[in-house]
C-alpha positions in Angstrom: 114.6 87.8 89.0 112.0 89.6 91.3 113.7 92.6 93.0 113.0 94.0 96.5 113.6 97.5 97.2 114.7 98.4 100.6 116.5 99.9 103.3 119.3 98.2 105.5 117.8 99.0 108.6 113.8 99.4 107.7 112.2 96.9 110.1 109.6 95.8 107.2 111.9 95.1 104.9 114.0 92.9 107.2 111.2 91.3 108.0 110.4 90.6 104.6 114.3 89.7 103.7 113.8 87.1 106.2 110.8 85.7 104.6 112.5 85.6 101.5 115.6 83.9 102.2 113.2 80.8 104.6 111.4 80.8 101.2 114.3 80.0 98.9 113.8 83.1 96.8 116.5 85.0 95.2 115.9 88.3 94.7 118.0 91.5 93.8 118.0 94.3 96.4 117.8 97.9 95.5 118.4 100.3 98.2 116.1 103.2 98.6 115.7 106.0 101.2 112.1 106.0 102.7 112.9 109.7 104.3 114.0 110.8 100.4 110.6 110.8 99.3 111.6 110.4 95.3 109.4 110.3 92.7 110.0 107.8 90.4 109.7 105.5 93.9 106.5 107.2 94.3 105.7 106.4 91.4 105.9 102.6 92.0 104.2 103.1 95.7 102.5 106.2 95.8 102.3 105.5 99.9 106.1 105.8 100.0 106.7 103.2 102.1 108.9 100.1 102.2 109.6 97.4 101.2 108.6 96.9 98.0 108.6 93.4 95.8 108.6 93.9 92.2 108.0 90.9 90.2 109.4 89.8 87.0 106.6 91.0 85.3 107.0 94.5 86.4 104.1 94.1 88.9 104.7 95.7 92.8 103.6 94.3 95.5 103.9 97.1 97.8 103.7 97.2 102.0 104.7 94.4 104.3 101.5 92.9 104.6 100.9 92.4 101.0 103.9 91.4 100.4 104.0 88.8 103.3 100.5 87.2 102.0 102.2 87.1 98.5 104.4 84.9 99.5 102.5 82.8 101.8 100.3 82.6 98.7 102.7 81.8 95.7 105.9 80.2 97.8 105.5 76.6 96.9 102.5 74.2 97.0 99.9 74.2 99.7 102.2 71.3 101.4 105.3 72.9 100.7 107.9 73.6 103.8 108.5 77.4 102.6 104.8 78.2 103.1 104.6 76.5 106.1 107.4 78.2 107.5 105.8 81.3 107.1 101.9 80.7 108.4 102.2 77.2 110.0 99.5 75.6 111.6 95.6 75.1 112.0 93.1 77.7 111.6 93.7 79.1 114.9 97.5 79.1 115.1 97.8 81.0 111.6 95.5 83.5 113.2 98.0 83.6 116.5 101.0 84.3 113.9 99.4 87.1 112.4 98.3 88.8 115.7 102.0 88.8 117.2 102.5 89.9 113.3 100.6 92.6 113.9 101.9 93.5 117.4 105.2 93.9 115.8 104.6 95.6 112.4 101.8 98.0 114.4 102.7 98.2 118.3 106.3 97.2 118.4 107.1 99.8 115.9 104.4 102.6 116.4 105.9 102.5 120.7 109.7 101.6 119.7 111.3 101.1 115.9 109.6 104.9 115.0 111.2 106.4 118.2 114.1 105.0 118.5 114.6 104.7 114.1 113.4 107.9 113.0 115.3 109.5 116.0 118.5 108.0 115.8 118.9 107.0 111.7 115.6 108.4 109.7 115.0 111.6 111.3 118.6 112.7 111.5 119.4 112.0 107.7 116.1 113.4 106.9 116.6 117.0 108.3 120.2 117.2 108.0 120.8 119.0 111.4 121.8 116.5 113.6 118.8 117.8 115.9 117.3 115.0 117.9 114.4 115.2 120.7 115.4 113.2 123.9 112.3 112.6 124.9 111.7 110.1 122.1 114.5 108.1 123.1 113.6 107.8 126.4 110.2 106.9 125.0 111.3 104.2 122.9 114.0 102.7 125.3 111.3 102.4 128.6 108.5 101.1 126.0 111.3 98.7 124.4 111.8 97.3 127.7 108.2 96.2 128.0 108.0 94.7 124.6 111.3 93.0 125.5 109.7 91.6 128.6 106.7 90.5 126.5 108.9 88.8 123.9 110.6 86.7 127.0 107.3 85.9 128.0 106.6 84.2 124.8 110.2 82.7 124.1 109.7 80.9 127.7 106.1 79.2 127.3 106.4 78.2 123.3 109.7 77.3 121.2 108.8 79.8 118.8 107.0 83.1 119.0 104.1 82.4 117.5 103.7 78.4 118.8 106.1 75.4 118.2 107.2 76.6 114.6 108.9 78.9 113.0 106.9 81.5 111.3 106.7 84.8 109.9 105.9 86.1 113.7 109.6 85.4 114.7 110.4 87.1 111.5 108.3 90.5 111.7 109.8 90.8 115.7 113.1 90.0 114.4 112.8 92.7 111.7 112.5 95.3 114.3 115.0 93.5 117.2 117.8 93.4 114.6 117.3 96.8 113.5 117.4 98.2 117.1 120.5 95.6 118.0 122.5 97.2 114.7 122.5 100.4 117.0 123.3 98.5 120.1 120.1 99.9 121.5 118.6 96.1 123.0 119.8 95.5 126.9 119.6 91.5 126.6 121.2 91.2 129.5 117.9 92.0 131.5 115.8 89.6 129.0 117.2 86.6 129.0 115.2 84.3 127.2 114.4 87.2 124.8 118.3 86.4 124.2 118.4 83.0 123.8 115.1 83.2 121.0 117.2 86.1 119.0 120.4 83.8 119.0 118.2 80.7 117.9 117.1 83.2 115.1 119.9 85.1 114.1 122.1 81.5 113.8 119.8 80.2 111.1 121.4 81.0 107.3 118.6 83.2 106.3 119.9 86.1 108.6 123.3 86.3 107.4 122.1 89.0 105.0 121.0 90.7 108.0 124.4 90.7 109.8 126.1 91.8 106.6 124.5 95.1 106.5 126.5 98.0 107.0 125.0 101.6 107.2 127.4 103.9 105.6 128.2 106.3 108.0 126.5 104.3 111.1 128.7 101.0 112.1 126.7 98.5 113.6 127.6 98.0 117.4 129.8 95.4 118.7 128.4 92.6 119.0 125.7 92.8 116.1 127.4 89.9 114.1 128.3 88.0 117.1 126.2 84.5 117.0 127.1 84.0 120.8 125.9 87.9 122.4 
Protein backbone atom coordinates (compact mmCIF):
# COMPACT_ATOMS: atom_id res chain seq x y z
CA UNK A 1 0.00 0.00 0.00
CA UNK A 2 1.46 3.50 -1.07
CA UNK A 3 1.53 5.78 1.95
CA UNK A 4 0.96 9.66 2.03
CA UNK A 5 2.55 11.62 4.65
CA UNK A 6 0.71 14.64 5.72
CA UNK A 7 -0.75 17.13 7.82
CA UNK A 8 -4.62 17.53 8.65
CA UNK A 9 -4.79 20.87 7.72
CA UNK A 10 -1.84 21.38 4.98
CA UNK A 11 -3.68 22.75 1.93
CA UNK A 12 -1.40 20.46 -0.53
CA UNK A 13 -1.98 17.60 1.10
CA UNK A 14 -5.79 17.97 1.14
CA UNK A 15 -5.60 18.74 -2.17
CA UNK A 16 -3.78 15.70 -2.89
CA UNK A 17 -6.16 13.50 -0.35
CA UNK A 18 -8.81 14.54 -2.59
CA UNK A 19 -7.18 13.42 -5.61
CA UNK A 20 -6.59 10.21 -4.16
CA UNK A 21 -9.85 9.21 -2.86
CA UNK A 22 -11.64 10.55 -6.85
CA UNK A 23 -8.87 8.09 -7.91
CA UNK A 24 -9.90 5.08 -5.98
CA UNK A 25 -6.52 4.74 -4.30
CA UNK A 26 -6.08 3.58 -0.87
CA UNK A 27 -3.34 4.77 0.80
CA UNK A 28 -2.10 4.82 4.53
CA UNK A 29 -1.65 8.32 6.02
CA UNK A 30 1.17 9.26 8.25
CA UNK A 31 1.04 12.45 9.95
CA UNK A 32 3.96 14.69 10.01
CA UNK A 33 4.65 18.31 11.14
CA UNK A 34 6.00 20.53 8.32
CA UNK A 35 7.05 23.33 11.08
CA UNK A 36 9.14 20.28 12.97
CA UNK A 37 11.63 20.21 10.41
CA UNK A 38 12.90 16.34 11.32
CA UNK A 39 15.38 14.61 9.83
CA UNK A 40 14.62 11.47 8.94
CA UNK A 41 11.49 13.44 6.91
CA UNK A 42 14.28 15.38 5.44
CA UNK A 43 15.71 12.78 4.62
CA UNK A 44 12.84 11.54 2.28
CA UNK A 45 12.23 15.31 0.97
CA UNK A 46 15.20 17.32 1.62
CA UNK A 47 12.69 20.47 0.65
CA UNK A 48 10.62 19.73 3.77
CA UNK A 49 7.57 20.24 2.41
CA UNK A 50 4.32 18.33 2.18
CA UNK A 51 2.68 15.99 1.09
CA UNK A 52 4.67 13.35 0.27
CA UNK A 53 3.54 9.98 -1.71
CA UNK A 54 5.67 7.07 -1.06
CA UNK A 55 5.13 4.20 -3.23
CA UNK A 56 5.22 0.59 -2.54
CA UNK A 57 8.55 0.39 -3.79
CA UNK A 58 9.94 2.83 -1.42
CA UNK A 59 10.14 5.57 -4.13
CA UNK A 60 8.76 9.42 -3.07
CA UNK A 61 7.06 11.41 -4.97
CA UNK A 62 7.56 14.58 -3.20
CA UNK A 63 5.58 18.28 -3.67
CA UNK A 64 2.04 18.63 -4.82
CA UNK A 65 2.75 19.06 -8.34
CA UNK A 66 4.66 15.99 -8.78
CA UNK A 67 2.55 14.22 -7.08
CA UNK A 68 -0.65 15.47 -8.85
CA UNK A 69 1.06 14.52 -12.45
CA UNK A 70 1.79 11.10 -10.86
CA UNK A 71 -1.38 10.39 -10.57
CA UNK A 72 -2.76 11.88 -13.59
CA UNK A 73 -0.09 9.77 -15.21
CA UNK A 74 -0.41 6.19 -13.55
CA UNK A 75 -4.31 6.41 -12.25
CA UNK A 76 -5.89 4.11 -14.73
CA UNK A 77 -5.81 3.89 -18.59
CA UNK A 78 -5.68 6.93 -20.79
CA UNK A 79 -9.70 6.47 -21.02
CA UNK A 80 -10.17 5.79 -17.57
CA UNK A 81 -12.74 8.02 -15.37
CA UNK A 82 -10.16 8.56 -12.44
CA UNK A 83 -7.73 10.32 -14.87
CA UNK A 84 -10.19 12.15 -16.29
CA UNK A 85 -11.47 13.41 -13.28
CA UNK A 86 -8.36 14.89 -12.48
CA UNK A 87 -7.22 16.72 -16.00
CA UNK A 88 -10.39 16.46 -18.09
CA UNK A 89 -10.68 17.79 -21.30
CA UNK A 90 -8.98 18.96 -24.75
CA UNK A 91 -5.63 20.47 -24.96
CA UNK A 92 -6.82 23.75 -23.99
CA UNK A 93 -9.09 22.90 -21.01
CA UNK A 94 -6.25 20.68 -19.31
CA UNK A 95 -4.19 23.79 -19.70
CA UNK A 96 -7.19 25.97 -17.95
CA UNK A 97 -7.19 23.26 -15.01
CA UNK A 98 -3.75 23.63 -14.28
CA UNK A 99 -3.70 27.51 -14.38
CA UNK A 100 -6.58 27.91 -11.64
CA UNK A 101 -4.15 24.88 -10.19
CA UNK A 102 -1.72 27.07 -10.05
CA UNK A 103 -3.65 30.14 -8.74
CA UNK A 104 -4.50 28.06 -5.84
CA UNK A 105 -1.33 26.12 -4.98
CA UNK A 106 0.82 29.62 -5.77
CA UNK A 107 -1.60 32.84 -5.25
CA UNK A 108 -4.40 31.51 -3.19
CA UNK A 109 -1.83 30.35 -0.67
CA UNK A 110 1.18 32.78 -1.07
CA UNK A 111 -1.97 36.00 -0.34
CA UNK A 112 -4.19 33.76 2.09
CA UNK A 113 -3.47 29.80 3.40
CA UNK A 114 0.37 31.22 4.59
CA UNK A 115 -1.23 34.16 6.36
CA UNK A 116 -3.97 33.09 7.76
CA UNK A 117 -2.21 28.97 8.37
CA UNK A 118 1.09 29.86 9.52
CA UNK A 119 -0.51 32.63 11.67
CA UNK A 120 -3.17 30.96 13.31
CA UNK A 121 -1.94 26.86 13.35
CA UNK A 122 1.83 26.67 11.83
CA UNK A 123 3.45 29.67 13.23
CA UNK A 124 2.00 29.35 16.73
CA UNK A 125 2.99 25.60 17.23
CA UNK A 126 6.21 26.38 15.63
CA UNK A 127 7.48 29.10 18.12
CA UNK A 128 5.69 27.90 21.06
CA UNK A 129 4.70 31.51 22.40
CA UNK A 130 1.46 32.02 21.35
CA UNK A 131 2.80 35.33 19.72
CA UNK A 132 0.86 36.22 16.54
CA UNK A 133 1.22 39.47 14.19
CA UNK A 134 -2.29 40.94 13.43
CA UNK A 135 -1.37 42.35 10.59
CA UNK A 136 -1.18 38.99 8.74
CA UNK A 137 -4.56 38.22 9.62
CA UNK A 138 -5.98 41.19 8.40
CA UNK A 139 -3.85 40.51 5.34
CA UNK A 140 -5.12 37.13 4.70
CA UNK A 141 -8.84 37.84 5.61
CA UNK A 142 -9.14 41.22 3.07
CA UNK A 143 -7.09 39.15 0.31
CA UNK A 144 -9.38 36.01 1.16
CA UNK A 145 -12.27 38.02 0.29
CA UNK A 146 -10.99 38.78 -3.20
CA UNK A 147 -10.13 35.25 -4.01
CA UNK A 148 -13.56 34.38 -2.57
CA UNK A 149 -15.11 36.84 -4.93
CA UNK A 150 -13.02 35.29 -7.78
CA UNK A 151 -14.04 31.76 -6.86
CA UNK A 152 -17.96 33.01 -7.20
CA UNK A 153 -17.10 34.38 -10.38
CA UNK A 154 -16.06 31.07 -11.70
CA UNK A 155 -18.78 28.80 -9.78
CA UNK A 156 -21.47 31.24 -11.61
CA UNK A 157 -20.24 31.07 -15.40
CA UNK A 158 -18.96 27.11 -15.46
CA UNK A 159 -20.41 24.07 -13.22
CA UNK A 160 -17.04 23.40 -12.18
CA UNK A 161 -14.05 25.50 -11.48
CA UNK A 162 -12.02 24.65 -14.11
CA UNK A 163 -15.03 24.11 -16.95
CA UNK A 164 -18.02 21.60 -16.93
CA UNK A 165 -16.05 18.79 -15.09
CA UNK A 166 -14.75 18.02 -12.13
CA UNK A 167 -11.08 18.25 -11.93
CA UNK A 168 -8.13 18.58 -9.82
CA UNK A 169 -8.75 22.68 -10.03
CA UNK A 170 -11.87 22.16 -7.72
CA UNK A 171 -9.62 20.00 -5.66
CA UNK A 172 -6.34 22.30 -5.24
CA UNK A 173 -9.06 25.36 -4.26
CA UNK A 174 -10.79 23.11 -2.09
CA UNK A 175 -7.54 22.11 -0.29
CA UNK A 176 -7.02 25.49 0.82
CA UNK A 177 -11.11 26.47 1.36
CA UNK A 178 -11.46 23.56 3.75
CA UNK A 179 -8.42 24.20 5.60
CA UNK A 180 -9.43 27.94 6.14
CA UNK A 181 -13.30 26.71 6.86
CA UNK A 182 -11.78 24.11 9.68
CA UNK A 183 -10.98 27.49 11.54
CA UNK A 184 -14.17 29.02 10.63
CA UNK A 185 -12.16 31.71 8.97
CA UNK A 186 -14.54 31.68 5.27
CA UNK A 187 -17.57 34.45 5.41
CA UNK A 188 -19.87 32.42 2.86
CA UNK A 189 -22.48 34.32 3.54
CA UNK A 190 -21.10 37.32 1.33
CA UNK A 191 -20.10 34.58 -1.57
CA UNK A 192 -22.79 32.88 -2.31
CA UNK A 193 -22.16 30.87 -5.18
CA UNK A 194 -18.70 30.38 -3.70
CA UNK A 195 -21.05 28.41 -1.19
CA UNK A 196 -23.11 26.52 -3.21
CA UNK A 197 -19.71 25.07 -5.37
CA UNK A 198 -18.01 24.16 -1.75
CA UNK A 199 -21.30 22.25 -0.78
CA UNK A 200 -21.39 20.49 -4.29
CA UNK A 201 -17.83 19.51 -3.29
CA UNK A 202 -17.70 18.77 0.19
CA UNK A 203 -21.07 16.36 -0.42
CA UNK A 204 -19.21 14.08 -2.68
CA UNK A 205 -17.65 10.78 -0.60
CA UNK A 206 -14.17 11.65 -1.35
CA UNK A 207 -14.27 14.56 1.27
CA UNK A 208 -15.41 12.69 4.17
CA UNK A 209 -11.75 12.18 5.14
CA UNK A 210 -11.61 15.88 5.08
CA UNK A 211 -14.53 16.47 7.54
CA UNK A 212 -13.12 13.83 9.81
CA UNK A 213 -10.02 15.61 10.69
CA UNK A 214 -9.64 16.79 14.01
CA UNK A 215 -6.66 18.98 15.09
CA UNK A 216 -5.69 17.96 18.51
CA UNK A 217 -5.87 20.90 20.43
CA UNK A 218 -7.74 23.15 17.58
CA UNK A 219 -11.59 21.90 17.13
CA UNK A 220 -12.81 22.64 13.85
CA UNK A 221 -15.66 25.39 13.93
CA UNK A 222 -19.26 24.75 13.86
CA UNK A 223 -20.35 24.08 10.98
CA UNK A 224 -17.18 22.41 9.29
CA UNK A 225 -18.97 18.96 8.92
CA UNK A 226 -22.17 20.46 8.18
CA UNK A 227 -23.17 19.38 4.42
CA UNK A 228 -26.02 22.09 4.44
CA UNK A 229 -23.64 25.52 5.84
Amino acid sequence: MHKLVHHPLCPFSRSIRLALAECAIIVELQEERPYAWRKPFLEINPAGTLPVLVLDGGAAICGVYAVSEYLAETAGDAASPARNTLFPGSAEERAEIRRLIDWFHGKFHDEVSQYLLDEKLFGVFSRQTGITDPSLFRAGRENLRYHLAYVSFLAEERRWLGGQHLSYADFAAGGHISALDYLGEVPWEDFPAAADWYARLKSRPSFRGLLADRVPGLPPATAYANLDF
